[in-house]
C-alpha positions as CSV (number, residue, x, y, z in Angstrom):
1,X,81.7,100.7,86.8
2,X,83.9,97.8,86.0
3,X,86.6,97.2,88.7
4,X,89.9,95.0,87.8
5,X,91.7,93.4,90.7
6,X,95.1,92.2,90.7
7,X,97.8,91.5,92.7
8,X,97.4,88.4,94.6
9,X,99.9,85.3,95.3
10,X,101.4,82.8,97.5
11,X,103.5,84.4,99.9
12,X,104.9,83.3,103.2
13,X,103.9,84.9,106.9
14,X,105.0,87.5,107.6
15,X,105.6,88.8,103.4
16,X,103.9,91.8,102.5
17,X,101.8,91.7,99.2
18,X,99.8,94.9,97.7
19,X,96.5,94.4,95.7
20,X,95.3,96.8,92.7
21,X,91.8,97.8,91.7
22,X,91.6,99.8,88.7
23,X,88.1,101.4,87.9
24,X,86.9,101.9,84.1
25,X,83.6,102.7,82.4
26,X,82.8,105.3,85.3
27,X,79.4,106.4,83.5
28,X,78.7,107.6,87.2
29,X,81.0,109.2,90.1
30,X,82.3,106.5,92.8
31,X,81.9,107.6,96.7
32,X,83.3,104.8,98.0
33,X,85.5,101.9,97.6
34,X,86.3,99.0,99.6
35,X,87.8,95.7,99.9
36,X,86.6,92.6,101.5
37,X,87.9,88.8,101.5
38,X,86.3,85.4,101.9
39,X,88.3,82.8,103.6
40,X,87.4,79.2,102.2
41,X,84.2,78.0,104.1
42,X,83.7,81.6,105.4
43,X,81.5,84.5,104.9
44,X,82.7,88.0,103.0
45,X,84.2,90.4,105.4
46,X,84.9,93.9,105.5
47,X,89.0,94.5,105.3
48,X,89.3,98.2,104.8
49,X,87.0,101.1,102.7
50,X,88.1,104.7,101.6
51,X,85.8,108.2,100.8
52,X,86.7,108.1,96.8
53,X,86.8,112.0,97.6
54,X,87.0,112.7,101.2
55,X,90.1,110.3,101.2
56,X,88.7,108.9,104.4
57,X,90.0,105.2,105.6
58,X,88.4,102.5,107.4
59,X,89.7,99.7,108.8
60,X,88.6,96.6,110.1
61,X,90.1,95.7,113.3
62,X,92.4,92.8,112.0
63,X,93.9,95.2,109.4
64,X,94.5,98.3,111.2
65,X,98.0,98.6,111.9
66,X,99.2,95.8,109.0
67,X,97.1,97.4,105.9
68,X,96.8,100.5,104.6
69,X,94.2,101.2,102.2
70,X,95.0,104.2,99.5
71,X,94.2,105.7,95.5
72,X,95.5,107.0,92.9
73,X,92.6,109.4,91.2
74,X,94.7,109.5,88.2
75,X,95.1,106.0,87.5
76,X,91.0,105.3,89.1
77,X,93.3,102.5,91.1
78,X,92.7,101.2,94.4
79,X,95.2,99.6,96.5
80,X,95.1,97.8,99.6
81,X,99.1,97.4,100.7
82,X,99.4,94.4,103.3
83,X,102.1,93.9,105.4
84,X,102.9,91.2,108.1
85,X,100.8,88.6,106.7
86,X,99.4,85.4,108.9
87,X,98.2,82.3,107.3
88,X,94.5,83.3,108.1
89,X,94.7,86.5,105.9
90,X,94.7,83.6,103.3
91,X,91.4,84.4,101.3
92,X,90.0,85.8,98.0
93,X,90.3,89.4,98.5
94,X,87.4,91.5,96.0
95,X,87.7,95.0,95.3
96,X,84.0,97.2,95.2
97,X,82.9,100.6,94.5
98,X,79.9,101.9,95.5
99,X,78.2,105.1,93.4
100,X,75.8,106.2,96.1
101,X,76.8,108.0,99.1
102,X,76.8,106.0,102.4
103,X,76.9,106.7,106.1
104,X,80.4,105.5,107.6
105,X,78.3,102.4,109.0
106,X,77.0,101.3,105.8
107,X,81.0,101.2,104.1
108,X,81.3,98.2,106.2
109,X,78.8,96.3,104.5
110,X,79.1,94.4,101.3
111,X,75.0,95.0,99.9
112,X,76.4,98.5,100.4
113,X,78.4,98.0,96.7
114,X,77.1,98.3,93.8
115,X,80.3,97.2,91.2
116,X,82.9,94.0,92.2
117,X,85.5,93.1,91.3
118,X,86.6,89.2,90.2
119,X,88.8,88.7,93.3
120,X,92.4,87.4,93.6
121,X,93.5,85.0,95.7
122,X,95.9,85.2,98.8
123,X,97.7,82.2,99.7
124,X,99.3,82.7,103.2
125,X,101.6,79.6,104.2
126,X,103.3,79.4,107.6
């Protein structure tokens, strides 16, 4: 799978911003998709995952409420809508897909994916 992110900019806090992750050379079926973001000098974190099938969402606990994670299956696009955004959302964001079936435990963690994305930048200014 070969995953395509896009989307990214400077904004100002409190802009909203939404991020695209468009999936091609699916030689196998995706379960799960995610996004995660690394702020400079900081380790990759979970932001939000969603059941390629199941449509479930996940959320971690500084994006619930401000992002919403979401598909389109007939575009194989991910998107990851942010709204409200503070200065320390500033980060690379990376799109992943993973083609293995995972308990709702293991969508939070990045050795979970199997495909990334190249990232795009956030920029956040206050």
């Amino acid at each position: 799978v070969q995953l395509q992110a896009s989307g990214g900019g400077l904004v100002q806090a409190g802009d909203s911003l939404r991020l695209s992750c468009t999936a091609s050379e699916r030689t196998m079926p995706i379960y799960v998709m995610g996004w995660f973001r690394q702020a400079p000098g900081a380790e990759r974190e979970f932001v939000a995952g969603l059941a390629w099938s199941a449509g479930t969402k996940y959320y971690e606990d500084f994006a619930k409420g401000r992002f919403t994670i979401s598909r389109d299956n007939a575009k194989n696009t991910l998107y990851l809508q942010m709204n409200t955004l503070k200065p320390e959302d500033t980060a690379v964001y990376y799109c992943a897909a993973c083609t293995q079936p995972l308990h709702t435990i293991d969508v939070l963690v990045d050795r979970s994916y199997d495909s990334w994305g190249q990232g795009t930048l956030v920029t956040v200014s206050s």
